[in-house]
C-alpha positions in Angstrom: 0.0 0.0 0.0 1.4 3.3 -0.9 1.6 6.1 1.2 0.7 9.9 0.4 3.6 12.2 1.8 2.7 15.1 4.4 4.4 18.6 4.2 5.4 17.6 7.6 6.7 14.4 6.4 8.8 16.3 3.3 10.0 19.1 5.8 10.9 16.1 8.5 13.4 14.4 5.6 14.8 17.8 4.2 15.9 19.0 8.5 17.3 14.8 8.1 19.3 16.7 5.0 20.9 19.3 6.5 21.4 17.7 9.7 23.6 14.9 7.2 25.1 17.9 5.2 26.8 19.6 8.5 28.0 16.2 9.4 29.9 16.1 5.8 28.1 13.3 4.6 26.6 15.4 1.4 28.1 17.8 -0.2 26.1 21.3 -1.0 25.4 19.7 -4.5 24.1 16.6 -3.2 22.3 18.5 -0.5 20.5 20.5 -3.4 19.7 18.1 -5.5 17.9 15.4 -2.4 16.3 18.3 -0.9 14.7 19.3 -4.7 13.5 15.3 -4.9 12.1 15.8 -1.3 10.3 18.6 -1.8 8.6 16.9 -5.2 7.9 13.4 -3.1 4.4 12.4 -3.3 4.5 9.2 -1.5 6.8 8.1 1.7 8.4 5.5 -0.4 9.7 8.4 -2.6 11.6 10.4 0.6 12.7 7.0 1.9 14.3 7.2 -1.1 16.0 9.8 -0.8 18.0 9.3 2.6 18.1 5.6 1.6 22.2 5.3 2.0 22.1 7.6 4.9 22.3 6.5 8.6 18.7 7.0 10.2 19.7 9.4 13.0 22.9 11.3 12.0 22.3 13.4 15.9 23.5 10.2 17.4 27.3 10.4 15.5 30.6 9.8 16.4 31.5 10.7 20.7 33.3 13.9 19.7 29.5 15.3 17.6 30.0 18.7 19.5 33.7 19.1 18.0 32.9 22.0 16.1 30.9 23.8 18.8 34.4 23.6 20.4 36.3 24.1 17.6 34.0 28.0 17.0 34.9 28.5 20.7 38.5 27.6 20.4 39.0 29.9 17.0 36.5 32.5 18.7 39.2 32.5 22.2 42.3 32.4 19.9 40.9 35.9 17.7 40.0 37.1 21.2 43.7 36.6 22.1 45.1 38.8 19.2 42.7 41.2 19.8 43.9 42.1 23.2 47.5 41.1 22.2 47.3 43.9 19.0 45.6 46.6 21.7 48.6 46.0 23.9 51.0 46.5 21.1 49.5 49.7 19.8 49.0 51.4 23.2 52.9 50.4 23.8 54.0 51.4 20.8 52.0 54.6 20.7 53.3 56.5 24.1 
């Protein structure tokens, strides 16, 4: 028995898109191209489809998944750094 897609159900598989893009498993492209075939799905066979050779729940990846919340915080402390470091310098160099 085939099964008519919802909105909800399309908008459910394109969030499973992006989540899979920011983990690296599609490129931009790829990403494009799955959510257009999402978006035009009329049936839930048709979006199974299209995360077929994806892993069902890319939130539960590797141990290290928050990596580059750290990695922004590490790059935001290290800019932070030369900031203060560059402020130092000209007020030294100034007087």
């Amino acid at each position: 028995m085939t099964i008519r897609a919802s909105d909800d159900d399309r908008q459910r598989t394109v969030t499973a898109l992006e989540r899979h893009t920011g983990a690296g498993r599609l490129t931009l492209d790829e990403f494009a191209e799955r959510a257009r075939l999402a978006h035009d799905a009329r049936t839930l066979d048709d979006l199974a489809a299209v995360v077929q050779d994806l892993p069902a729940d890319p939130s539960q990846g590797p141990p290290d998944a928050d990596r580059p919340r750290r990695d922004l915080l590490i790059l935001f402390a290290i800019a932070a750094a030369t900031l203060l470091l560059l402020g130092v310098f000209i007020a030294t160099t100034r007087g």
